[in-house]
N, C-alpha and C positions, 0 to 999 in steps of 0.2 A: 609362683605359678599364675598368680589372679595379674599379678602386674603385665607379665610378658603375657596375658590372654588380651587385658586392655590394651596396651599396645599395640598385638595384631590386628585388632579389631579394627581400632584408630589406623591404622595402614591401610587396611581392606579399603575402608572407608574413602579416606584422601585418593585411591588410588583409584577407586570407582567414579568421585565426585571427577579429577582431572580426567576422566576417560570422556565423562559423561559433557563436562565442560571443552575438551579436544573434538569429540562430536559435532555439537555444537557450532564451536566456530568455524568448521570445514564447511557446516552445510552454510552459515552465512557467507562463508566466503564464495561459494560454488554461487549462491543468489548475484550476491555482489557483480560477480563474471560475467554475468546472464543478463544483469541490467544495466552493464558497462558496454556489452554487445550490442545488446538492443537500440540502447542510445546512439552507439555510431554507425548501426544500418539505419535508423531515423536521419540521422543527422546526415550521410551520403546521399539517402533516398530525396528527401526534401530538395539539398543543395546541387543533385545532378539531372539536369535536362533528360540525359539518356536513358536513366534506371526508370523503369515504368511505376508511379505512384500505386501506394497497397493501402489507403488513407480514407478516412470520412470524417470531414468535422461538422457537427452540429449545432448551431444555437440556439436554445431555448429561452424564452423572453415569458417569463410569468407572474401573477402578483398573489404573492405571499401575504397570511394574517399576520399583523406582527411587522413583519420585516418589508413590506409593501414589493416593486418592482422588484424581481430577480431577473439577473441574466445568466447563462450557464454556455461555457462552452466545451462542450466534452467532444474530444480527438478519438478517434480510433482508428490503430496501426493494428492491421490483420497480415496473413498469408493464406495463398490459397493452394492446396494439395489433394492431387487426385486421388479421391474416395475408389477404392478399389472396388467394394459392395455397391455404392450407389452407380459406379458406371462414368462417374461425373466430378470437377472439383469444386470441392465445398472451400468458403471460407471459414478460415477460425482465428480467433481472436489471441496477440501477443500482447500488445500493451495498451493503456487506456490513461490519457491525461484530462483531467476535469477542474475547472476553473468556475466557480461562482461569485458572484456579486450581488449583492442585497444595499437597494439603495439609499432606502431610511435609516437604516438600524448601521449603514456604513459598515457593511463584513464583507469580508473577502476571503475563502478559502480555495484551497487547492487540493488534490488528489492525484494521484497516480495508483496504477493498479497492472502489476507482473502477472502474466501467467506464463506456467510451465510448457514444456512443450508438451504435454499431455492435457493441456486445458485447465488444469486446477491453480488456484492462485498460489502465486509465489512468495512475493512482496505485496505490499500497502502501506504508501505515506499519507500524511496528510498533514496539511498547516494552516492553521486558524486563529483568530484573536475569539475571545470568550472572557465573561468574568467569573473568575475565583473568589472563594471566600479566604481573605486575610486580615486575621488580626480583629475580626468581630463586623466587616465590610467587605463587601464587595469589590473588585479593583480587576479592571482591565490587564489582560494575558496572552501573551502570544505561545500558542502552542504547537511541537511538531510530535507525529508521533510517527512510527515506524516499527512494522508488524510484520517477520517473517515466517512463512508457513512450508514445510512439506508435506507435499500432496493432498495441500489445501489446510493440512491442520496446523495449526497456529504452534508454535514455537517458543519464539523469542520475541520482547517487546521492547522497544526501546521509546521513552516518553520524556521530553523536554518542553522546560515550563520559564517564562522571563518575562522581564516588563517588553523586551523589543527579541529582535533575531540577534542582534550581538550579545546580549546578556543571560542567552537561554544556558541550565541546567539541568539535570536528571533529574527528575522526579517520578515519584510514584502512580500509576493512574486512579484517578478519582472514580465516583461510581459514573460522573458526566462522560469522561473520558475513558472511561470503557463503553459506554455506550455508545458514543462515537465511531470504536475500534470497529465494536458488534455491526451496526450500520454501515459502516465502508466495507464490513464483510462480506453482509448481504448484498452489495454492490456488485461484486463480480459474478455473480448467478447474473443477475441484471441485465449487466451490461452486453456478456455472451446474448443472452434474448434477444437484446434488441439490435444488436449486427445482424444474427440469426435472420429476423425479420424482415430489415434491409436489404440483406444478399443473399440466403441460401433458402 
C-alpha cells in the first residue's frame, strides 16, 4: 500500500510539473506571436511611404563617470486609440528598442522592451559584453538575456553567457545579472513616462 501511495504521489507530481511546464510554454509562445507581429508592422510601417509613421527616435549624448561619452538611441513604436473617457486619442506605448554606446570603456549594449496590449510588459532582451569572474579572474562576456512576463510579472528567464555571440550557452544569472534584469525592468515604467510626456 505505502508503495502504490508513492507511486501516486510521484504521478500527481510529474503530471502537475508537465501541466505547469505546458502553461508555460503556451504563454511563451503567445509572447513570441506578439513580437513576431510587432516586428513586421515595424518593418511595413518603416518600409511603406503610404502607412502613416507611429515612431519617435531619440538621441541622447551624455558623459558618464567611468565609462566617459555615452550615446543612446532609444526608438519608440506607439499607437494611438481613442480614449473614450477622455473624449480624445491618447498614445500608448507597443515596443521600445534602445541602443547604447559608451566610448572609453568600448561597451555597447542593446535593449528591447514588449508591452501587452494592456500596457504591462511582456518581453525584455538585452545584450551586452561585461566581465565575469572565471577561474580566480576576471574575463570578458558576451551576454544575452531574455525575460518573459504576464501581466507585467516575470515568468521565465532565459540567460546566455560566451566569449563571443557564436559561442553563447545557458547559464545561470549571477547576482550582476539579475540586477541587470531588475533595471531593464524598471525601464518600462520609464519608458511609458517619457512618451507620456512627449505626446499625451
Amino acid at each position: 500500500m505505502k508503495r502504490f501511495s508513492i507511486v501516486l504521489i510521484m504521478l500527481v507530481f510529474c503530471i502537475t510539473t508537465h501541466a505547469q511546464n505546458a502553461d508555460v510554454q503556451n504563454k511563451i509562445a503567445e509572447i513570441r506571436k506578439m513580437y513576431n507581429s510587432e516586428m513586421e508592422w515595424i518593418n511595413t510601417m518603416l518600409g511603406d511611404e503610404a502607412i502613416p509613421d507611429d515612431y519617435i527616435t531619440a538621441k541622447v549624448m551624455h558623459n558618464l563617470a567611468g565609462t566617459g561619452q555615452a550615446e543612446e538611441t532609444i526608438e519608440f513604436f506607439f499607437n494611438d486609440d481613442f480614449d473614450e473617457d477622455l473624449g480624445e486619442y491618447v498614445s500608448s506605448l507597443d515596443f521600445v528598442r534602445k541602443t547604447s554606446v559608451y566610448t572609453i570603456a568600448e561597451r555597447k549594449s542593446y535593449e528591447e522592451f514588449l508591452y501587452d496590449d494592456a500596457g504591462y510588459p511582456a518581453f525584455y532582451y538585452t545584450s551586452f559584453t561585461t566581465y565575469m569572474e572565471e577561474g580566480g579572474h576576471y574575463v570578458e562576456k558576451y551576454v544575452e538575456i531574455r525575460a518573459y512576463y504576464d501581466k507585467g510579472v516575470q515568468f521565465h528567464t532565459v540567460c546566455k553567457v560566451g566569449n563571443d555571440k557564436s559561442s553563447l550557452k545557458e547559464a545561470p544569472l549571477t547576482e550582476e545579472l539579475e540586477n541587470q534584469l531588475f533595471l531593464g525592468f524598471l525601464q518600462f515604467g520609464k519608458l511609458k513616462d517619457a512618451l507620456n510626456g512627449m505626446l499625451n
